[in-house]
Structure formats: C-alpha cells, structure tokens
PyMOL Python script that loads the backbone (N, CA, C, O; Angstrom):
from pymol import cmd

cmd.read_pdbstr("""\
ATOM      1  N   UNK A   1     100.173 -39.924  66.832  1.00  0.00           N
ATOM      2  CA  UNK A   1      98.867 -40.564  66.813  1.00  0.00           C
ATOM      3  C   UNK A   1      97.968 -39.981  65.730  1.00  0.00           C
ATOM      4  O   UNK A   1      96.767 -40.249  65.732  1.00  0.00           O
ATOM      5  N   UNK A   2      98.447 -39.283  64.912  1.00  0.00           N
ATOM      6  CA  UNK A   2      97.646 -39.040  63.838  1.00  0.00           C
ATOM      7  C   UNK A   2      98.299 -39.741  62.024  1.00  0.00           C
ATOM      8  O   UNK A   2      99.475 -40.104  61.973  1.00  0.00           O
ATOM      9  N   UNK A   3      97.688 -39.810  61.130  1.00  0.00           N
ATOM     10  CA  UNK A   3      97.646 -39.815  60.156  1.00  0.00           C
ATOM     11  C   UNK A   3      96.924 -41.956  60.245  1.00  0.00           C
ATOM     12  O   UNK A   3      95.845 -42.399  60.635  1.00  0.00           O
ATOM     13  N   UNK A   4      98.043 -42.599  59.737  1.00  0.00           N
ATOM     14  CA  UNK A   4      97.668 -44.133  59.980  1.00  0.00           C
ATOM     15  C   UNK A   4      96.643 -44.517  61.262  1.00  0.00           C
ATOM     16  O   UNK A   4      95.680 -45.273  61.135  1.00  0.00           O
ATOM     17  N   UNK A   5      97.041 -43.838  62.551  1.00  0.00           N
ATOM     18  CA  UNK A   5      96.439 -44.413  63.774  1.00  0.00           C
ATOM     19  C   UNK A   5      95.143 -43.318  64.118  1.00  0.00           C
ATOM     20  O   UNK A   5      94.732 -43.005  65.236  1.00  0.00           O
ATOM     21  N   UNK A   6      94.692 -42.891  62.907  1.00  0.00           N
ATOM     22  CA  UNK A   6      93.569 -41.874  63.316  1.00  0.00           C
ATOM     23  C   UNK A   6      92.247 -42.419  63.246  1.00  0.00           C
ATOM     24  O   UNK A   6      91.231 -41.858  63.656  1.00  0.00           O
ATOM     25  N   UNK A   7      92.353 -44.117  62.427  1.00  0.00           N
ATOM     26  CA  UNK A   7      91.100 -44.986  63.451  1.00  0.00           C
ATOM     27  C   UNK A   7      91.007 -45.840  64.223  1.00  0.00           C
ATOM     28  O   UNK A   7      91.765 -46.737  64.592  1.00  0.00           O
ATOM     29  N   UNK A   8      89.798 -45.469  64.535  1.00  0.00           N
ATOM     30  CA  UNK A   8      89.732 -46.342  66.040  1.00  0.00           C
ATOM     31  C   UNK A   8      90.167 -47.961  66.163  1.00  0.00           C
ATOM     32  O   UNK A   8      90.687 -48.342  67.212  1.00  0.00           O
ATOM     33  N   UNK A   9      89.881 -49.136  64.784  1.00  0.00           N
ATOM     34  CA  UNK A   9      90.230 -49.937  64.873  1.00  0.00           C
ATOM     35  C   UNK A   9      91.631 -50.125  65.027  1.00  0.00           C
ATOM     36  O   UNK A   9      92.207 -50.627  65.991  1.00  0.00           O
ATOM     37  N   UNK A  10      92.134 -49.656  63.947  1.00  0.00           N
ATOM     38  CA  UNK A  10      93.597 -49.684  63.817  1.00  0.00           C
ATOM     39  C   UNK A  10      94.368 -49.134  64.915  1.00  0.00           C
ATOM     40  O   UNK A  10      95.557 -49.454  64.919  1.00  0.00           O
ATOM     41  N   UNK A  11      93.893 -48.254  66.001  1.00  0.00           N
ATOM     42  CA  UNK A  11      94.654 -48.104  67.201  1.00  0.00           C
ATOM     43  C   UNK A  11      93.923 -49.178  68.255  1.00  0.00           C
ATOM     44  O   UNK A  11      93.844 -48.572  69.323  1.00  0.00           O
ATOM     45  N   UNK A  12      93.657 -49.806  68.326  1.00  0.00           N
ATOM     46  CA  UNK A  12      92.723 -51.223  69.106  1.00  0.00           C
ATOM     47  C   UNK A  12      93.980 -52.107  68.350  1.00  0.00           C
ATOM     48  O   UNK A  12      94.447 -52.884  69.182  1.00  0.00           O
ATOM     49  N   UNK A  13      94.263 -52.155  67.808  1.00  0.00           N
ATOM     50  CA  UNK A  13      94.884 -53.492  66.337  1.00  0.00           C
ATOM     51  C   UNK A  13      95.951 -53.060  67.108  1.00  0.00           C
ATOM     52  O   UNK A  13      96.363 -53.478  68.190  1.00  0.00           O
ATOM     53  N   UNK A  14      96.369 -52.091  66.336  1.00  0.00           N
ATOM     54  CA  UNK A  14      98.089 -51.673  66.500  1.00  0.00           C
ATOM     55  C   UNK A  14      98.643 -51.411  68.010  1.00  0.00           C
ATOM     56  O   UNK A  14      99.870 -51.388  68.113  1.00  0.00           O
ATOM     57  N   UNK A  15      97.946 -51.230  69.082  1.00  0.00           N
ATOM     58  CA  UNK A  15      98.213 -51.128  70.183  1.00  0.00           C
ATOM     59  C   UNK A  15      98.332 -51.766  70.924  1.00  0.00           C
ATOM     60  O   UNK A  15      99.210 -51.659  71.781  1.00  0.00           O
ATOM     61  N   UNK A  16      97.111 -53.068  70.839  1.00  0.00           N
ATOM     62  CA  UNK A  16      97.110 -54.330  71.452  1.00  0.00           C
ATOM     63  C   UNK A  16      98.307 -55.437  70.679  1.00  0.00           C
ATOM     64  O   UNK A  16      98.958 -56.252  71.333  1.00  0.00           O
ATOM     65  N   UNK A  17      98.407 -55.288  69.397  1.00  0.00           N
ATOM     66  CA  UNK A  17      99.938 -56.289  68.952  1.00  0.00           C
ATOM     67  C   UNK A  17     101.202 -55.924  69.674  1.00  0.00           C
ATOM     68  O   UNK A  17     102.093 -56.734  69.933  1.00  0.00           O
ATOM     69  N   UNK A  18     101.222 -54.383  70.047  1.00  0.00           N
ATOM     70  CA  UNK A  18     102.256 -53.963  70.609  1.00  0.00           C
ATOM     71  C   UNK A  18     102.445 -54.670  71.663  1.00  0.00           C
ATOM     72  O   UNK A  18     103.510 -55.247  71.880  1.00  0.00           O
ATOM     73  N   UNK A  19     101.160 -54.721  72.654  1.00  0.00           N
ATOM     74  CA  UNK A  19     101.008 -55.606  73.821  1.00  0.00           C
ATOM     75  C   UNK A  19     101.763 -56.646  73.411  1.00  0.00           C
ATOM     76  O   UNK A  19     102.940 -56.891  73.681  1.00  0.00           O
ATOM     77  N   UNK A  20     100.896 -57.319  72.649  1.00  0.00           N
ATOM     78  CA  UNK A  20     101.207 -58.918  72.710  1.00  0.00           C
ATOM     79  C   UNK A  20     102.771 -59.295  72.349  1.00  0.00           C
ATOM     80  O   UNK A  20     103.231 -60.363  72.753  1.00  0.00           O
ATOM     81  N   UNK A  21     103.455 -58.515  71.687  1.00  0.00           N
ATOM     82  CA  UNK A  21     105.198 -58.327  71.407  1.00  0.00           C
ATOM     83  C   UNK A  21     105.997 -57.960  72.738  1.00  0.00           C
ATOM     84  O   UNK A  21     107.169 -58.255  72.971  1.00  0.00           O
ATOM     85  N   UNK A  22     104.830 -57.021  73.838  1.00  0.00           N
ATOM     86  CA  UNK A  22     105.772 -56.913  75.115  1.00  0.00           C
ATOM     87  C   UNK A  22     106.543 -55.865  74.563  1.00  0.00           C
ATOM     88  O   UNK A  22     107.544 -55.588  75.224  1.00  0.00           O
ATOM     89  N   UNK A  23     106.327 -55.103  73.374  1.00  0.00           N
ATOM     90  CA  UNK A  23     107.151 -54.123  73.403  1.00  0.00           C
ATOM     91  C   UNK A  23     106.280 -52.165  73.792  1.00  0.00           C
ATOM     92  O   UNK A  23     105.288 -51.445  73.673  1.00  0.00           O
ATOM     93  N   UNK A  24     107.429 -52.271  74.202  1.00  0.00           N
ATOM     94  CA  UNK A  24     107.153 -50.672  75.140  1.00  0.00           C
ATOM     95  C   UNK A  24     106.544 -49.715  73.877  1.00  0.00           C
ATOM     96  O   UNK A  24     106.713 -49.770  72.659  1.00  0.00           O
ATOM     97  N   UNK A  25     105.733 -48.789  74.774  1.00  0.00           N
ATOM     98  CA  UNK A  25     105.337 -48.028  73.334  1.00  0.00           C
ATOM     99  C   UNK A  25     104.747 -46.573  74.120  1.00  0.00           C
ATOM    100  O   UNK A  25     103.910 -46.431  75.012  1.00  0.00           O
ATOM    101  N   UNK A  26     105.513 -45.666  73.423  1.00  0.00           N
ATOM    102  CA  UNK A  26     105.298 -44.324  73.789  1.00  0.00           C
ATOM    103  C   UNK A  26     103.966 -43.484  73.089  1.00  0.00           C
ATOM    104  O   UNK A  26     103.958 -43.147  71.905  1.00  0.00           O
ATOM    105  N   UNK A  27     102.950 -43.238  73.960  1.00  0.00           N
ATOM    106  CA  UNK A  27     101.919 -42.427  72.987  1.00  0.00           C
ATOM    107  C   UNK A  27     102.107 -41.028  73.170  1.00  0.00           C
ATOM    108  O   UNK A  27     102.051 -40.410  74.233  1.00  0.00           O
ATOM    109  N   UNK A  28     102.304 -40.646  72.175  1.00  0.00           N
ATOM    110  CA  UNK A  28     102.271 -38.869  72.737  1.00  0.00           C
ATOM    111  C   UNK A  28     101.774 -38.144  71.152  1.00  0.00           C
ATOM    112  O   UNK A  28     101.540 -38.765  70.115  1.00  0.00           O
ATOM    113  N   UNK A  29     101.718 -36.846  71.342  1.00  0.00           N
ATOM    114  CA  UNK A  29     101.152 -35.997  70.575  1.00  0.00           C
ATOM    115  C   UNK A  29     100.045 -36.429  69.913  1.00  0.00           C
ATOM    116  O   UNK A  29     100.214 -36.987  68.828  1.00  0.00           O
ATOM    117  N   UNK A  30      98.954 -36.286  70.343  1.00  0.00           N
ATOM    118  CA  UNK A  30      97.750 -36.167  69.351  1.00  0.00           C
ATOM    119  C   UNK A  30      96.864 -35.195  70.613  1.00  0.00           C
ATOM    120  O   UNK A  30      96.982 -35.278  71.835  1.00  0.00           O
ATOM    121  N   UNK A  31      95.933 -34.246  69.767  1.00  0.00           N
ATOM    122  CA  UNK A  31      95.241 -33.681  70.629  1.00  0.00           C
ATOM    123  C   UNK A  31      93.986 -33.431  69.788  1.00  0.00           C
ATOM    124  O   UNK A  31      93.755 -33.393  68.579  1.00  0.00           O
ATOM    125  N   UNK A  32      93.089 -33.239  71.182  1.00  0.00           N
ATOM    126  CA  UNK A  32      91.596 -33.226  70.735  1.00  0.00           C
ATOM    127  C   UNK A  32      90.776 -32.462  68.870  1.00  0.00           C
ATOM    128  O   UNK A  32      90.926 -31.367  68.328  1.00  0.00           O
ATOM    129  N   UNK A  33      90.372 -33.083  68.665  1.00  0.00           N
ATOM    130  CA  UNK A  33      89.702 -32.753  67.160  1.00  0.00           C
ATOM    131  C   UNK A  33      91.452 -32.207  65.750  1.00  0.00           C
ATOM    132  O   UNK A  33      91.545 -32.362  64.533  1.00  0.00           O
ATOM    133  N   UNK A  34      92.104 -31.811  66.422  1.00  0.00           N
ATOM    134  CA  UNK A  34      93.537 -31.527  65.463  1.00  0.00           C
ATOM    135  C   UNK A  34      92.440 -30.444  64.711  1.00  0.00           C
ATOM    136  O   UNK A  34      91.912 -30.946  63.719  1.00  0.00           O
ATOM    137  N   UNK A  35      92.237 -29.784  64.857  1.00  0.00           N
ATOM    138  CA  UNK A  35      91.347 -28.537  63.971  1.00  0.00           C
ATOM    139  C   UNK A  35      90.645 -29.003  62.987  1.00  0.00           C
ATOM    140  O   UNK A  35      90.681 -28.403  61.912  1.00  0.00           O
ATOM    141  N   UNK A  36      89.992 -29.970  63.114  1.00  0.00           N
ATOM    142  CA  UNK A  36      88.637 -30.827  62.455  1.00  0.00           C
ATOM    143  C   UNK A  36      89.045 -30.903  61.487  1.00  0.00           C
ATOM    144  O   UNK A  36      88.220 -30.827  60.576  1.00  0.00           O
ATOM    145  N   UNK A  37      90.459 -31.086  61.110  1.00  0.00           N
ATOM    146  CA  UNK A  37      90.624 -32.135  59.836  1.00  0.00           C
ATOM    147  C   UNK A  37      91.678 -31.111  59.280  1.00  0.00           C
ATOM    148  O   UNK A  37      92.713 -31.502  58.742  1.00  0.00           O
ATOM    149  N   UNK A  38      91.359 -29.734  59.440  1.00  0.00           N
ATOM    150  CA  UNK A  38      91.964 -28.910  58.615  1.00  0.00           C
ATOM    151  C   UNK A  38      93.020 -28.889  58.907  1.00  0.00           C
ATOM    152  O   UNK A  38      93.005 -27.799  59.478  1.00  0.00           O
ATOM    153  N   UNK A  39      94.387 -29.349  59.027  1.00  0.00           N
ATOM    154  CA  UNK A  39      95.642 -29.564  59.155  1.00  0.00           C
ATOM    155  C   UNK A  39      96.548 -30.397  58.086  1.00  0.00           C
ATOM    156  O   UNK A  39      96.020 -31.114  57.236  1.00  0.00           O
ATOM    157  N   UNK A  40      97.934 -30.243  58.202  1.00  0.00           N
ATOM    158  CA  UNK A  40      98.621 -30.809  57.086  1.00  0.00           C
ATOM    159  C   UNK A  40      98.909 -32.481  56.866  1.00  0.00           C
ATOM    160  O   UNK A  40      99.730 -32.998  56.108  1.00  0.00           O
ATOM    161  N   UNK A  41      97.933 -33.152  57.809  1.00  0.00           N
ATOM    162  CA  UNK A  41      97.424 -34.568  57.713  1.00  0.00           C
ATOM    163  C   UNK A  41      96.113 -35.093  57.264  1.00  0.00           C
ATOM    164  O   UNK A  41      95.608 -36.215  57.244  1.00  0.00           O
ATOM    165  N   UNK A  42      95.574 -33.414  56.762  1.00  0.00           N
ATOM    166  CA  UNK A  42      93.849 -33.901  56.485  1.00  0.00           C
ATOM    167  C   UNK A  42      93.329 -34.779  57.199  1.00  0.00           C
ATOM    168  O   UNK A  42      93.152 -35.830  56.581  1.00  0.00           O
ATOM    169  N   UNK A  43      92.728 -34.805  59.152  1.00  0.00           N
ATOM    170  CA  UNK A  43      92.794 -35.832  59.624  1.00  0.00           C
ATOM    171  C   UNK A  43      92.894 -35.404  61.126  1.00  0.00           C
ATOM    172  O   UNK A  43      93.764 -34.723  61.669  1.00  0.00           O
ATOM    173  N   UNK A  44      91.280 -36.238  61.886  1.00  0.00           N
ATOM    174  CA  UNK A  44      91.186 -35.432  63.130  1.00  0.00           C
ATOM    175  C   UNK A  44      92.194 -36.411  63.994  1.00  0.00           C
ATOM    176  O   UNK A  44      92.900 -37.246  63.429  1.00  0.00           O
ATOM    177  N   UNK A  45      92.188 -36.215  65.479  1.00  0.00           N
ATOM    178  CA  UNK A  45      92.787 -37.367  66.457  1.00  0.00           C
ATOM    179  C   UNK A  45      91.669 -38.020  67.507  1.00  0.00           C
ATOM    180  O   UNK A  45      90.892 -37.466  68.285  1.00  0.00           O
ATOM    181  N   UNK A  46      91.885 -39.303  67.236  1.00  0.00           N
ATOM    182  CA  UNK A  46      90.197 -40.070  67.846  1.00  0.00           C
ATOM    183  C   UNK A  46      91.098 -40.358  69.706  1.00  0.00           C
ATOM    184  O   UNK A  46      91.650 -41.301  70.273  1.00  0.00           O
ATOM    185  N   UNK A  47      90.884 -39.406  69.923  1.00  0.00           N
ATOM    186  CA  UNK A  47      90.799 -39.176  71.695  1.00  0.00           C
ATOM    187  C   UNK A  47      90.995 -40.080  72.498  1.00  0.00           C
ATOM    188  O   UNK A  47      91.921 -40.731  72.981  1.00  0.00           O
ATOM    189  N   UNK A  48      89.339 -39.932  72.561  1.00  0.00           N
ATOM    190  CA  UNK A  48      88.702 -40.967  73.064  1.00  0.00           C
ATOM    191  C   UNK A  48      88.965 -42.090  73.282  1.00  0.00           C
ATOM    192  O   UNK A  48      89.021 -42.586  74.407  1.00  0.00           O
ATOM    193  N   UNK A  49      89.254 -42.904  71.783  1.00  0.00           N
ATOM    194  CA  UNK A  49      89.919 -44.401  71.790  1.00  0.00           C
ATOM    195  C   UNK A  49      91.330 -44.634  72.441  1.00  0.00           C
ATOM    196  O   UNK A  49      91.733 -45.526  73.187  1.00  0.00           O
ATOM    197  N   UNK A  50      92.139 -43.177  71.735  1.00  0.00           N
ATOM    198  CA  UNK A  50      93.637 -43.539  72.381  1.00  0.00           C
ATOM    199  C   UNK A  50      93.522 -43.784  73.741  1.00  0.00           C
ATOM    200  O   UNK A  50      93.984 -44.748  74.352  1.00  0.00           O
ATOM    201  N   UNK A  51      92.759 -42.685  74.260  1.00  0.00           N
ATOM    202  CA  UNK A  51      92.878 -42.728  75.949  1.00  0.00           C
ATOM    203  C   UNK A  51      92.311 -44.247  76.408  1.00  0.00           C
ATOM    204  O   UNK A  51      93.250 -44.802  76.977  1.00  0.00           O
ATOM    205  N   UNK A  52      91.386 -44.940  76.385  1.00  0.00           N
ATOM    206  CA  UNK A  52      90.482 -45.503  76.154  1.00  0.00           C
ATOM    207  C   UNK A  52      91.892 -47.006  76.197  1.00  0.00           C
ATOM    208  O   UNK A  52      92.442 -47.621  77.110  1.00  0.00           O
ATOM    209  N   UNK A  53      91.959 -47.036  74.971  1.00  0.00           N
ATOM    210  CA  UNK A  53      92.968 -48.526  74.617  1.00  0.00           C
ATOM    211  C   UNK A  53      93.961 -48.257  75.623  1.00  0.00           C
ATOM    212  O   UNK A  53      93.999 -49.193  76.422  1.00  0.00           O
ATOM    213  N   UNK A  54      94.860 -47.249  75.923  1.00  0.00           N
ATOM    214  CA  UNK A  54      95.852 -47.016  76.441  1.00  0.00           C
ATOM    215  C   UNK A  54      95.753 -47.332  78.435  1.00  0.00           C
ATOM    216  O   UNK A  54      96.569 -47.745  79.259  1.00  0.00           O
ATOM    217  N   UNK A  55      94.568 -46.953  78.497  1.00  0.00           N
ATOM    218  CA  UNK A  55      94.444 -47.314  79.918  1.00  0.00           C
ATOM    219  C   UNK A  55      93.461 -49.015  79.798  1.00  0.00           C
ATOM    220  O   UNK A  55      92.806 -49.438  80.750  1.00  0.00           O
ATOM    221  N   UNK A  56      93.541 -49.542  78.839  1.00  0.00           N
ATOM    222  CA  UNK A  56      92.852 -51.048  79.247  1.00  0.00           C
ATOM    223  C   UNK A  56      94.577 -51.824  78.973  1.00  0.00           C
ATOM    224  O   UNK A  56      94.915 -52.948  79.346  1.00  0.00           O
ATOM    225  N   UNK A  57      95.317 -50.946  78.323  1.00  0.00           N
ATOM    226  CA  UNK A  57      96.501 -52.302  78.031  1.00  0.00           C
ATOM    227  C   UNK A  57      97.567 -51.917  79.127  1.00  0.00           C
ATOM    228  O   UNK A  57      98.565 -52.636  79.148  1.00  0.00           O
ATOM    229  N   UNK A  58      97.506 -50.971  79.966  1.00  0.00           N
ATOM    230  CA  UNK A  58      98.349 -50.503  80.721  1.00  0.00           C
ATOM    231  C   UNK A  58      99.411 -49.718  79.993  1.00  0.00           C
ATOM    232  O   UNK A  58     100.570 -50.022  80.273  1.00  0.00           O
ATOM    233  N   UNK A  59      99.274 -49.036  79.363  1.00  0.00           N
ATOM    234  CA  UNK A  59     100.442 -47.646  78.489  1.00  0.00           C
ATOM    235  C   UNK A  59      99.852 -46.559  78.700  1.00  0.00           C
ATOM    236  O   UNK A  59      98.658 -46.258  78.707  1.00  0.00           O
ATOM    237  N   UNK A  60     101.047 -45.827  78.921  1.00  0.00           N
ATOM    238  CA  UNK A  60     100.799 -44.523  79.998  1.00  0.00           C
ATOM    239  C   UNK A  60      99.977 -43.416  78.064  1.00  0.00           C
ATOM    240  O   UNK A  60      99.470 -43.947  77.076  1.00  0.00           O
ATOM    241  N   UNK A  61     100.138 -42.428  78.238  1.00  0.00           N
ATOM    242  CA  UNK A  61     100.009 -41.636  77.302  1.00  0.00           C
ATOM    243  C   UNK A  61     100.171 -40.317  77.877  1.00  0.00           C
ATOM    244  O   UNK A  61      99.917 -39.985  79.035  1.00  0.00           O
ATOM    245  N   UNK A  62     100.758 -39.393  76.655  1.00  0.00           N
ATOM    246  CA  UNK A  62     100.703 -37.549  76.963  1.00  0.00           C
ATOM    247  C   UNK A  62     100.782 -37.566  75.731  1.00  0.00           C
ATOM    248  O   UNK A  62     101.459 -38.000  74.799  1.00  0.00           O
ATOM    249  N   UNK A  63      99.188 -36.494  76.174  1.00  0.00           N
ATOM    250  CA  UNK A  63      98.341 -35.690  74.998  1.00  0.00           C
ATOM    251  C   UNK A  63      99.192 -34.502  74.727  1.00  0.00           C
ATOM    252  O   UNK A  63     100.235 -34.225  75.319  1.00  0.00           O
ATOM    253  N   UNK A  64      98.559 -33.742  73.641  1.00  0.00           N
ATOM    254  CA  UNK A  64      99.071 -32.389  73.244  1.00  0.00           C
ATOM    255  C   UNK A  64      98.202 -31.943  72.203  1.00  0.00           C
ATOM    256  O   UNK A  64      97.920 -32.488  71.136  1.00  0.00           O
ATOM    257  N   UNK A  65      97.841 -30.906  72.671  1.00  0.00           N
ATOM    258  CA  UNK A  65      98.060 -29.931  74.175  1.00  0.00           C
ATOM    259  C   UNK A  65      96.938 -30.090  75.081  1.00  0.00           C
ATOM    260  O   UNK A  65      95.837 -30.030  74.534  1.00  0.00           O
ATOM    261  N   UNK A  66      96.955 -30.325  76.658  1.00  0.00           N
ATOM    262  CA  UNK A  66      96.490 -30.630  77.078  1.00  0.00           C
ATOM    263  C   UNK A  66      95.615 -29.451  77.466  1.00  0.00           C
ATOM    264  O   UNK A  66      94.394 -29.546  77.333  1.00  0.00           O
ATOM    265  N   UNK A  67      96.139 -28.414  77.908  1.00  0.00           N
ATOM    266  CA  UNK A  67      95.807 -27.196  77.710  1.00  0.00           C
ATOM    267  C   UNK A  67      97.161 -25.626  77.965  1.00  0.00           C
ATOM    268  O   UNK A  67      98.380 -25.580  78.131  1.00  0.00           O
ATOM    269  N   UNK A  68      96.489 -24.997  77.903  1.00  0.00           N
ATOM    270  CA  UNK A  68      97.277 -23.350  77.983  1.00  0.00           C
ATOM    271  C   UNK A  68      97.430 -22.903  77.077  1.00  0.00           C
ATOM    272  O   UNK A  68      98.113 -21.883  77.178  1.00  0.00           O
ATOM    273  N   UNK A  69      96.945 -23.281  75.525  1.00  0.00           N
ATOM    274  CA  UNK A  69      97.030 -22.594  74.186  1.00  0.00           C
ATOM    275  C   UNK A  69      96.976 -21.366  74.805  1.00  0.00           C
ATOM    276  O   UNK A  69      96.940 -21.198  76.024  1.00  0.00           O
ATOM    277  N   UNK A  70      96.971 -20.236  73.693  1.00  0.00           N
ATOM    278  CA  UNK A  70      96.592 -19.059  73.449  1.00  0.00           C
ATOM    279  C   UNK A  70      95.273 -18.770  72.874  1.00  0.00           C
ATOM    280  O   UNK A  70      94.637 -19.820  72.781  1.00  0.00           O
ATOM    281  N   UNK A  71      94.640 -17.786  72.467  1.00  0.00           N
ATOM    282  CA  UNK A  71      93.126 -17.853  72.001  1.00  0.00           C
ATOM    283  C   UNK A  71      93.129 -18.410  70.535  1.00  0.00           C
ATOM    284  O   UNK A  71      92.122 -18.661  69.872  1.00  0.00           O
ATOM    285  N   UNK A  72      94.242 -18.536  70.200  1.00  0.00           N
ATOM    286  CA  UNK A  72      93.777 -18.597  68.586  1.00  0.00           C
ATOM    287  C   UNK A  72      93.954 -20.323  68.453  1.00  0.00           C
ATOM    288  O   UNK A  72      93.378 -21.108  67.700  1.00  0.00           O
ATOM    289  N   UNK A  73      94.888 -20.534  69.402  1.00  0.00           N
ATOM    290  CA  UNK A  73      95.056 -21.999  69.303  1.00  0.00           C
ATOM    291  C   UNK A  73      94.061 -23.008  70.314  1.00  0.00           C
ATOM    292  O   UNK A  73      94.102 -24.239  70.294  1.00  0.00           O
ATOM    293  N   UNK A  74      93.245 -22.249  71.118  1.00  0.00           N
ATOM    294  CA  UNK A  74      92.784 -22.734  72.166  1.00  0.00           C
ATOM    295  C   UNK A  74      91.919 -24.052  71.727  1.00  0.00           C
ATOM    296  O   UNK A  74      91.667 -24.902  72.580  1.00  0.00           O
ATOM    297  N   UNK A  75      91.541 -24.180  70.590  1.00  0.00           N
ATOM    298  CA  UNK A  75      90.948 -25.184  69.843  1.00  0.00           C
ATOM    299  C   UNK A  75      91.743 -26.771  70.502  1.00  0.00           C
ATOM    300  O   UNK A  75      91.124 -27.714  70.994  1.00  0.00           O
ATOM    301  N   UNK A  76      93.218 -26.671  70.318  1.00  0.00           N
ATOM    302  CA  UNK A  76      93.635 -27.881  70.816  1.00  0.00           C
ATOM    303  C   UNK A  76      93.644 -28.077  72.088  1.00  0.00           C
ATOM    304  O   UNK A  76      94.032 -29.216  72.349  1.00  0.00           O
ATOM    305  N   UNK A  77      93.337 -27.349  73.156  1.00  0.00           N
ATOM    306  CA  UNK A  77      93.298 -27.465  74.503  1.00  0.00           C
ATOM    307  C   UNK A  77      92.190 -29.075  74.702  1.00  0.00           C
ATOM    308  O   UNK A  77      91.141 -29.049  74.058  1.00  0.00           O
ATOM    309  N   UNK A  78      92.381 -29.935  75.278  1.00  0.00           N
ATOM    310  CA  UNK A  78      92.037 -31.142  76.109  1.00  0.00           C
ATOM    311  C   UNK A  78      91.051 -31.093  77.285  1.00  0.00           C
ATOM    312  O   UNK A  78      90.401 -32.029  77.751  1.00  0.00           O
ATOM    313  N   UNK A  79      91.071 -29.994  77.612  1.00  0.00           N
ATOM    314  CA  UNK A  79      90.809 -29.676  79.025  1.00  0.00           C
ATOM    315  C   UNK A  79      90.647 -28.299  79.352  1.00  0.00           C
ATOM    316  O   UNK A  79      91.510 -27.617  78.800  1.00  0.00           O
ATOM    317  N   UNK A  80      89.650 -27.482  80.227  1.00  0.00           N
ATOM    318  CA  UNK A  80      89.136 -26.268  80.202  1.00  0.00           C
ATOM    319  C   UNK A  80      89.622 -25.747  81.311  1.00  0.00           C
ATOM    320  O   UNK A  80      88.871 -24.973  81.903  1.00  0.00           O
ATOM    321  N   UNK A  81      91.395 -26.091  82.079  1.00  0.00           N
ATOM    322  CA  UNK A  81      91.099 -25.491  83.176  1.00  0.00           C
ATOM    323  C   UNK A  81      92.017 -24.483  83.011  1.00  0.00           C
ATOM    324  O   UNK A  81      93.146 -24.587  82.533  1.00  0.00           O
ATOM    325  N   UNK A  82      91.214 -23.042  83.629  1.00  0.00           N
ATOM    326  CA  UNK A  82      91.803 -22.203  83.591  1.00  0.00           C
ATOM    327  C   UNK A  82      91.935 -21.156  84.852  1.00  0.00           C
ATOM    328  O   UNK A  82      92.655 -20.163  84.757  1.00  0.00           O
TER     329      UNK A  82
END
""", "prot")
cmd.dss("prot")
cmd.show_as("cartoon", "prot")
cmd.util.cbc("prot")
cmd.orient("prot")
C-alpha cells in the first residue's frame, strides 16, 4: 500500500474497480505515517483511507505494524497498547 496507492483517490479508484471485477484483493503492509516520508519510497501511508475504503467495500486488511516495535522503531506502531 505504499508507493502508487499512497493517494487517497487512487486507493478509492483502485479498490473500488477491484470491487467491481469481483476480484479478491489482499491489503496488507502499510503502516501509520512510514517515517514521514523518509523511507526508500519517499512516501507516507494514507491510513486512514485504506482502513476507511476497505471496510465500506467489504475487504478485510492487516496493517504493519500494528504495534510491538522496539523504541527506535516505535514510530510505526498503529496503536498504543502496551
């Protein structure tokens, strides 16, 4: 879910055609902010929308990392429970 599908339209576009083809579609790996760009995709992950489109078209999704980083990675954690 990052690089092409890192805007919001284009995952609305590309997710809902998937729908309309009836073909199955696995979302996985993208996680919150991707270290604000600074990564080897130059390029955050828009959350929000995935989660968002994914529960209006009925497709499941798993994030990453949802949480349990370590401190240095804790940046990608999803979720604060500890």
């Amino acid at each position: 879910m990052y690089g092409s599908w890192n805007n919001a339209q284009d995952i609305i576009d590309k997710m809902t055609a998937a729908k309309e083809k009836q073909l199955p579609l696995i979302v996985g790996e993208f996680g919150y902010n991707y270290n604000n760009g600074q990564n080897n995709l130059t390029c955050t992950s828009d959350h929000r929308t995935i989660m968002k489109t994914c529960q209006g078209l009925g497709y499941g999704f798993m994030p990453w990392s949802w949480t349990g980083n370590n401190r240095d990675n804790a940046w990608l954690d999803m979720s604060f429970c500890r």
